[in-house]
C-alpha angles and dihedrals in degrees: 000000000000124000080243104049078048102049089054085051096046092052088039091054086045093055098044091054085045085051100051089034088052091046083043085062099048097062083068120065086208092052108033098097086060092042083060096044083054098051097044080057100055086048082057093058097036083057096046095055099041089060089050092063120114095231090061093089097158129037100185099104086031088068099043084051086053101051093036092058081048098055094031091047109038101064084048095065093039115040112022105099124244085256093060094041091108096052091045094051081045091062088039091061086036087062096039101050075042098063090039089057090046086050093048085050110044082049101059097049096055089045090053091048083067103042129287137315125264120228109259099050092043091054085051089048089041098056082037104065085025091074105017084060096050091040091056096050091037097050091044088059091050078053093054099034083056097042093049099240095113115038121266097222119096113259125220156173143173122299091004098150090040096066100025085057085042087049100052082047092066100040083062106056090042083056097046089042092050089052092062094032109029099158095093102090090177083064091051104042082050097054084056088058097050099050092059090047095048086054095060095046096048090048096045101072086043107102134211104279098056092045087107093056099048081055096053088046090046083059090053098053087043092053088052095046087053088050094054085049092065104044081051095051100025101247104143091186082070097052092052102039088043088047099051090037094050086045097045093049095048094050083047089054092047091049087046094044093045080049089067092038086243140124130234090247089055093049099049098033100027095080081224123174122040111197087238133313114068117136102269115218091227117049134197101243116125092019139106139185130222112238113206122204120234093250093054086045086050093056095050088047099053106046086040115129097185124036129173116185120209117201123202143170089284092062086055098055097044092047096222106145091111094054090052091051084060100049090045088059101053091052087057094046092051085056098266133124121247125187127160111227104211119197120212095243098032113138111004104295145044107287087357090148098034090056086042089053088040085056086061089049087243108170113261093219085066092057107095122198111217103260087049100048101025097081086057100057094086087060089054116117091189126018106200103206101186099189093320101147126160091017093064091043117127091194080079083069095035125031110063082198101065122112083234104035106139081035107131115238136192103258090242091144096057080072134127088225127001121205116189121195113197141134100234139337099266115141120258126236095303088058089229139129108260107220102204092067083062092049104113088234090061119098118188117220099188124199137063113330099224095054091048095055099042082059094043088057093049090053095042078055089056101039 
């Protein structure tokens, strides 16, 4: 072995530990920045390595490459908002399932221009474009369904699972058939067609609140697809990075999907989540909520012992974690608790509201996960809901008719006083009433979260 051919293992054993050791982090909030660091690192020296191998023999589109991803990828870390980041993670598995299917193709066809490809490596490009083609176009319709571009409503018609199953069908024998008899470009073109084809239509009867899901599970398939690559062109960096990329985002799928109390089957068959508007099973008639002011808030606020604080979506889009740090502290200041209760599927994406808290610098041991905060919420003296809607429900324990009912909910109702800041009383992705803003604990405080809270701060201060 040559000092070069060791040089690119040894950078490729370095990335992969960088890798696991970077995934290790993350399963801690404290430690999750340095989890990233670690991984970014491991990238570096993939890359590296990679630009050190024999075959490269020209670097000219490498460093276009190079200079395009740069100018593409930087805005997008740096200047896309928290409320976009899911979008923004759905366009980052579209372009790297992309560049696998380029890969898987480019690679056929100069194998083909020298002969033929043997089994085992065709099975490998196969699988590869299979999964990279359905993963772009799927990811690409999370992208729309979140952007608002494409209805987030799930879209149907007679006999759907029937011929997507058939469909997939079909894209498998053409695969196994390909990998005995790879010499039919025009079956393996089409199965690249299809699969594209076959992303767009698992992802279009998927509604809004499962959109998170489908874009852990899209990392997953483009995790699969990179390590295919590298089994097809020998980079052992690929097989281990797409391996522990494909696992990671299907146990995240599972947790997320456990979360909701649903299957997979449910998710991406159920036609669930309607980006509000489905009939809801319980309606509002007869029914009226409390409205608090922001002095009588204030007060609660300020006498309060026990707080927990419950982030959702609205918080997000009004960007007022900064504002609740605030809050949080002059409650503390004034003698009283504070903790965050932070639900799994809480905001649009995996630790939304965990990353958005962080941003305040709000300390991780006071973010609690469900199981660990939901048995002190009968000791609260005042629950804080900041645009948290389906995931504080209590039609989830009670009305065997919901759409989420099994679901499991943070316990906000079993508390002394419940203050709920929201803009309306719209639904929430499910399209249904939520009951606890009829509990007769439960005080609304309407308008835009950021606003209300920047006046709550300023009468805690007064009280």
């Amino acid at each position: 072995m040559t000092v070069r051919e060791l040089f690119i293992q040894a950078t490729y054993l370095a990335a992969s530990v960088l890798f696991i050791l970077g995934l290790r982090s993350l399963t801690r909030p404290d430690r999750a920045r340095r989890g990233m660091n670690q991984a970014a690192l491991g990238m570096l020296l993939a890359i590296i390595g990679t630009l050190v191998n024999h075959e490269i023999v020209r670097y000219d589109w490498i460093i276009a490459g190079l200079v395009l991803g740069s100018v593409i990828g930087y805005p997008l870390g740096m200047y896309v908002p928290m409320t976009a980041m899911p979008q923004r993670i759905a366009i980052s598995h579209m372009f790297g399932a992309l560049a696998a299917t380029l890969v898987g193709i480019a690679e056929y066809y100069t194998e083909m221009k020298h002969g033929t490809v043997a089994g085992p490596k065709m099975a490998a490009l196969g699988f590869e474009v299979l999964f990279g083609a359905l993963t772009v176009s799927g990811s690409f319709m999370a992208f729309g369904k979140l952007q608002e571009f494409i209805t987030g409503r799930p879209v149907t018609y007679r006999a759907q699972n029937a011929m997507n199953i058939g469909l997939f069908v079909l894209i498998v024998l053409i695969f196994v058939f390909l990998i005995f008899r790879p010499e039919y470009p025009v079956l393996f073109y089409g199965m690249v067609l299809l699969s594209f084809a076959f992303g767009f239509l698992l992802v279009l009867p998927i509604g809004g609140a499962d959109m998170p899901v489908v874009i852990s599970l899209m990392n997953s398939y483009a995790g699969l697809a990179s390590a295919a690559t590298g089994f097809a062109i020998g980079n052992n960096v690929l097989i281990i990075a797409g391996a522990l990329d494909g696992a990671s985002g299907f146990i995240l799928s599972i947790v997320m999907s456990r979360a909701m109390n649903r299957s997979f089957a449910n998710i991406l068959f159920g036609a669930f989540g309607t980006a509000g508007g489905t009939a809801s099973t319980k309606t509002a008639a007869g029914l009226s909520v409390r409205e608090i002011s922001i002095e009588d808030a204030a007060i609660q606020l300020a006498y309060a012992q026990r707080v927990i604080v419950v982030p959702g979506y609205g918080m997000a889009v009004a960007q007022a974690q900064h504002q609740v740090r605030e809050l949080a502290d002059l409650v503390e200041k004034n003698g009283g608790e504070v903790k965050y209760a932070i639900h799994p599927v809480a905001g649009r994406m995996p630790g939304h509201m965990n990353v958005l808290l962080a941003e305040a610098n709000i300390p991780y041991d006071k973010l609690k996960e469900m199981e660990e905060v939901n048995g002190e919420f009968a000791q609260t003296d005042v629950a804080l809901v900041i645009g948290a809607n389906d995931v504080v429900n209590p039609a989830a324990r009670t009305d065997p008719s919901s759409p989420i009912f099994g679901m499991p909910i943070l316990n906000v109702d079993h508390a002394r006083h419940i203050i709920v800041l929201k803009r309306s009383m719209n639904t929430g992705f499910a399209g249904i009433e939520n009951e606890l803003f009829y509990d007769s604990k439960t005080s609304m405080l309407f308008g835009d979260a950021k606003s209300s809270l920047t006046k709550l701060v300023a009468e805690v201060k007064n009280v």
